[in-house]
N, C-alpha and C positions, 0 to 999 in steps of 0.2 A: 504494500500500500504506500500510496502515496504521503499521506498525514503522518506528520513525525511526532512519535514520543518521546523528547529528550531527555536527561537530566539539563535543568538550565543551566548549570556555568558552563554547559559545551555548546548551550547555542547560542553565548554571546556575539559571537563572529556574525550570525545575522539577527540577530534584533539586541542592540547595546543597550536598548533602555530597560531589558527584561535581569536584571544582576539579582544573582543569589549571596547567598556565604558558606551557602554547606551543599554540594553536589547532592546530595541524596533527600533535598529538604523540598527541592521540587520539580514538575512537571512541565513542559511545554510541548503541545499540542499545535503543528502547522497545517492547515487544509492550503493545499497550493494546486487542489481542482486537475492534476495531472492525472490523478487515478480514478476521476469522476468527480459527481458534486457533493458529495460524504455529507448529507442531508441537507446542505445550503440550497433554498428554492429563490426566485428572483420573480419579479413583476413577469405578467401573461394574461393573454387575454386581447377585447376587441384596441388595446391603446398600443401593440406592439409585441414584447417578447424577448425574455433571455436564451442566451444562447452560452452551451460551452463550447469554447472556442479552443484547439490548440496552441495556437501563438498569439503575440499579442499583449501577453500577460508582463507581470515582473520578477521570471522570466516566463514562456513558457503559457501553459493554460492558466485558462483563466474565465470567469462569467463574464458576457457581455450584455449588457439589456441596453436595449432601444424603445422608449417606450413615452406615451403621453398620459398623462393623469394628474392628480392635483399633488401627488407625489409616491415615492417608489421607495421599497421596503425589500429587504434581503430575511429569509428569517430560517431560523432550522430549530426544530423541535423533535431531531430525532438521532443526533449526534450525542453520547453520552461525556463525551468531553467537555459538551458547552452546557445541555442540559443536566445538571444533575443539583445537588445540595453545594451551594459556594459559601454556602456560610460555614463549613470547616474547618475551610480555611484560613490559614494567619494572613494570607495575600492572595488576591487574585490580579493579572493582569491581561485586559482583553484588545484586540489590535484587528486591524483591518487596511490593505494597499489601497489605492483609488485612485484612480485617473478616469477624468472628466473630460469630453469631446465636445460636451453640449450642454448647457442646462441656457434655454432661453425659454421664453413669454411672451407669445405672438411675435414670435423672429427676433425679440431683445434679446441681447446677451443679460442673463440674470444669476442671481445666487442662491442657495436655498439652505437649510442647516442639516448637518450631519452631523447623525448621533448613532450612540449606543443603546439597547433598550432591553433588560431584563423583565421577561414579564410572567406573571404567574394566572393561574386560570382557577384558584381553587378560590371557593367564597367568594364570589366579586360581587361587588354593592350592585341592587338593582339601576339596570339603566347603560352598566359599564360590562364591556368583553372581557378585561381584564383589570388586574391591581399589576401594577409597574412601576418600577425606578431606571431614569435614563440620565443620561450625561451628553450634552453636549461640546462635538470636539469644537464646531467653527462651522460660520458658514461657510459653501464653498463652491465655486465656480470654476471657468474652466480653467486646467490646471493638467501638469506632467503627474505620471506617480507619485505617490506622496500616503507616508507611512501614521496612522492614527491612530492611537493605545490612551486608554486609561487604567491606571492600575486603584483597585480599592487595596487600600494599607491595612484594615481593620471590616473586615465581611463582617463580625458580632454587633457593630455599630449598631446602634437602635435608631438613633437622627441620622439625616441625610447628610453625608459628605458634602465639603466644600463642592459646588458646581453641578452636584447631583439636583435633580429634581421626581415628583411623584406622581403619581397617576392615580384616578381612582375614585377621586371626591373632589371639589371644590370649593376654593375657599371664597366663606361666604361677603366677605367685605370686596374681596381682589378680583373674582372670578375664575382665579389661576388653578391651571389644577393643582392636588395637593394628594398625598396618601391619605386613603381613609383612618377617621382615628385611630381603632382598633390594628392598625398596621404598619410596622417600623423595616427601617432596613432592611434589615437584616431578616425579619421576615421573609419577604419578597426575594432575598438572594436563594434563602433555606428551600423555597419554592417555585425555585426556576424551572417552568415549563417550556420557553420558549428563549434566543436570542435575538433579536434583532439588531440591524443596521438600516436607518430610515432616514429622509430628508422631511419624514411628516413628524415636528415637533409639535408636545401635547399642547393644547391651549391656543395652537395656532391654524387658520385655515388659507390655504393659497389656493387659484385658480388652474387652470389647465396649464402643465408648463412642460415642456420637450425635454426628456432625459437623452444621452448617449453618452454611457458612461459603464469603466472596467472597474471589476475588484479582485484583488485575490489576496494570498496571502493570508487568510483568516485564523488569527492563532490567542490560545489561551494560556496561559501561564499559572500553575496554580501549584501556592508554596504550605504544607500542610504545617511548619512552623517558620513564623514569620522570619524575613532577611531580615542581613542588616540593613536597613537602607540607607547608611551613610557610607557602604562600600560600593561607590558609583562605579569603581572598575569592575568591581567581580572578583578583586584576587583573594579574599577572604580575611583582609583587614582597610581600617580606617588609616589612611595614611595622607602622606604629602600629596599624591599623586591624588587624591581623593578632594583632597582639599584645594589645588590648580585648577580641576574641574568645573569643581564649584565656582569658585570664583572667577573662572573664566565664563562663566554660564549668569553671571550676576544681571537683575535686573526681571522683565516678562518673558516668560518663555513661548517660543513663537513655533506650533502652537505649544508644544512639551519639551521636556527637558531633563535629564540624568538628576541635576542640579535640585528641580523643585522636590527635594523630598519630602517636603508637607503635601503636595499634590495642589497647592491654591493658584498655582497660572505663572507663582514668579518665584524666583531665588532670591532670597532676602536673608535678612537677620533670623528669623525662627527655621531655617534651612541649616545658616554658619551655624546657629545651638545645636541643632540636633546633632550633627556632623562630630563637633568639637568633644559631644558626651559621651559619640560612640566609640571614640580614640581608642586605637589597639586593636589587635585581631578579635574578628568577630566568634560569638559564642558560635556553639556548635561543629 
């Protein structure tokens, strides 16, 4: 098969922002569509159609959908890598390639957001398909390959991570969607039925807009006890090299970054803290 099950510090060589501390402490998972679409389905139907493609990809196969609707959604519910209980574990980190040929609006060139979207089907408040937590990487238009990961640091979390948002209820001052009350994080991780990758953010409605756009690379990362996160190299301690990084990395991270290890968008002072505490070879 084609989907790789790694130890992660051997698959830093392609994805640098996935670092472990201890080889045995986690998993990575790449669907790179060479040995088919290992449960990943894509838009279809009367607005167009994905297609797996041979080449093309980064490298190699890959999905391609061509397609019109008010937005396009990748999702697999049948992969036991993506779907299963992530609240486990101490880290998860989930990643997706993209390259964009098209996204316009009666012939405009336009933009629309890409995200990530964990969703569960069990209990859903009357009215709603599902309860979900999604993260927004950026909106995004047309564009070369271009590699998109978030990682949760803490799946037990019961409040929503920085950048996270919920699905499910609405709040009733804002209108925004919101997790129903009875339902936290980590809940919805524990009960992941479904993955997604969408440009249809909750809370938001856009009109008919022209898709022509590739993904591949779909990879999960899942560490059963948490890394260090201040060993941005991987080599299983916090060192000088660790700390160059960083601070070569200071400032917004455009969109992510080795450096932000609090995960809030930028390298700052609560990054240089953590970094400075974790000094010395990491446990495990």
């Amino acid at each position: 098969m084609k989907t790789r099950t790694l130890a992660l510090a051997v698959s830093l060589a392609l994805t640098p922002n996935f670092a472990a501390s201890a080889e045995e402490a986690c998993e990575l998972v790449v669907v790179t569509f060479d040995e088919g679409a290992e449960g990943w389905v894509g838009p279809a139907g009367p607005g167009g159609g994905t297609v797996l493609e041979e080449e093309g990809g980064n490298p190699g196969a890959n999905l391609h959908t061509v397609f019109n609707d008010f937005g396009i959604t990748f999702y697999n519910d049948s992969n036991p890598a993506f779907v299963q209980d992530l609240a486990v574990y101490g880290q998860v980190t989930i990643g997706i390639d993209l390259e964009v040929k098209d996204i316009s609006f009666f012939g405009a060139p336009t933009t629309r957001p890409w995200l990530v979207e964990i969703r569960d089907f069990q209990n859903t408040p009357p009215g709603y398909p599902w309860v979900s937590v999604w993260y927004l990487f950026s909106d995004v238009g047309v564009s070369e390959w271009t590699s998109w990961e978030v990682t949760i640091t803490d799946p037990s979390m019961t409040e929503l991570p920085p950048g996270w948002g919920g699905y499910g209820a609405e709040d009733p001052d804002t209108f925004e969607p919101i997790l129903p009350a009875d339902r936290t994080f980590s809940d919805v991780l524990a009960g992941a039925d479904e993955i997604v990758f969408t440009t249809l953010q909750p809370g938001y409605f856009f009109g008919f807009t022209d898709f022509d756009l590739r993904i591949d690379n779909i990879r999960i990362a899942a560490c059963f006890v948490a890394p260090c996160p201040a060993d941005l190299t991987g080599d299983g301690q916090v060192d000088g090299e660790d700390l160059s990084l960083l601070l070569g990395e200071w400032g917004i991270c455009p969109p992510s970054c080795p450096g932000d290890i609090t995960g809030d968008g930028q390298v700052d002072g609560e990054d240089l803290s953590l970094l400075l505490g974790e000094w010395g070879p990491c446990p495990g």
